[in-house]
N, C-alpha and C positions, 0 to 999 in steps of 0.2 A: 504494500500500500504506500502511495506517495505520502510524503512530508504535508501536502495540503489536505488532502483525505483525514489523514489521522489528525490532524489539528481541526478541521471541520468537522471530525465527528467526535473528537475531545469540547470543544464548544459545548456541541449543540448535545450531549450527555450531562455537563454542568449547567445549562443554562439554568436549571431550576433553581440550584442557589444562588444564580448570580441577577437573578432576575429583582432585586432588591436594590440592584444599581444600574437602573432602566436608563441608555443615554451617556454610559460612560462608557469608556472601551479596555477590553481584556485581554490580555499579552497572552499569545497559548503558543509553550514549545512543544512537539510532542504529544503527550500525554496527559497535563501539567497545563494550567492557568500558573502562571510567572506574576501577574500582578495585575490591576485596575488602574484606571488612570482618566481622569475628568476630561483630557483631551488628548487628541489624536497626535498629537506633537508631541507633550510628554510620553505619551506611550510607544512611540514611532522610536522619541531619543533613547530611553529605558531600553527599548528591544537591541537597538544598536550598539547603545556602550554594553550592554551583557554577551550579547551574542554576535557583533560583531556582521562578518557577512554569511552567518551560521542563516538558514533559513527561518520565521517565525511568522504569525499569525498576527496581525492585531485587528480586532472586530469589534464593535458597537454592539453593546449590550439591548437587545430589542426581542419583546414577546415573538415576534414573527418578523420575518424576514420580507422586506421593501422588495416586490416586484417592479423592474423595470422595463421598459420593451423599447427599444431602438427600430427607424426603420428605415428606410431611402426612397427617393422618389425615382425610380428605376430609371424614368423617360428623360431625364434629366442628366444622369448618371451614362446612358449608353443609347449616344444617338443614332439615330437607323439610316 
C-alpha cells in the first residue's frame, strides 16, 4: 500500500476522535496523527522540520469530505 493510502486511511480510522477539532489540520505519518495545528502553515512547517522531505499527510479536520468537480469547455479547448 502506498504512503498516501495508508495515511488516508490512518485519517479517516481517527477521524472520530479528532472530530472535536473540526477546521484545524492533522499531521499523519504512517500510521500515527504526529500532531494538530490551527493552520495549514504551521502544520505544512511542523511536517517539514520533522520529517524533512520524508513523505506526510497534512488534512483538515472535517465530518465529510468537500466534493469538488472540475470541468472544460471542450469547444473551446479543441477546435475543429
Amino acid at each position: 500500500m502506498s504512503n498516501l493510502n495508508t495515511e488516508l486511511n490512518t485519517y479517516r480510522e481517527k477521524l472520530p476522535t479528532l472530530l472535536g477539532q473540526i477546521g484545524k489540520y492533522a499531521i499523519v505519518k504512517g500510521t500515527e496523527i504526529v500532531g494538530v495545528y490551527d493552520s495549514y502553515e504551521d502544520a505544512l512547517k511542523f511536517g517539514y522540520n520533522k520529517f524533512g522531505l520524508e513523505p506526510f499527510l497534512v488534512k483538515r479536520i472535517a465530518p465529510a469530505e468537500q466534493i469538488s468537480y472540475f470541468t472544460r469547455d471542450f469547444a473551446q479547448a479543441c477546435p475543429a
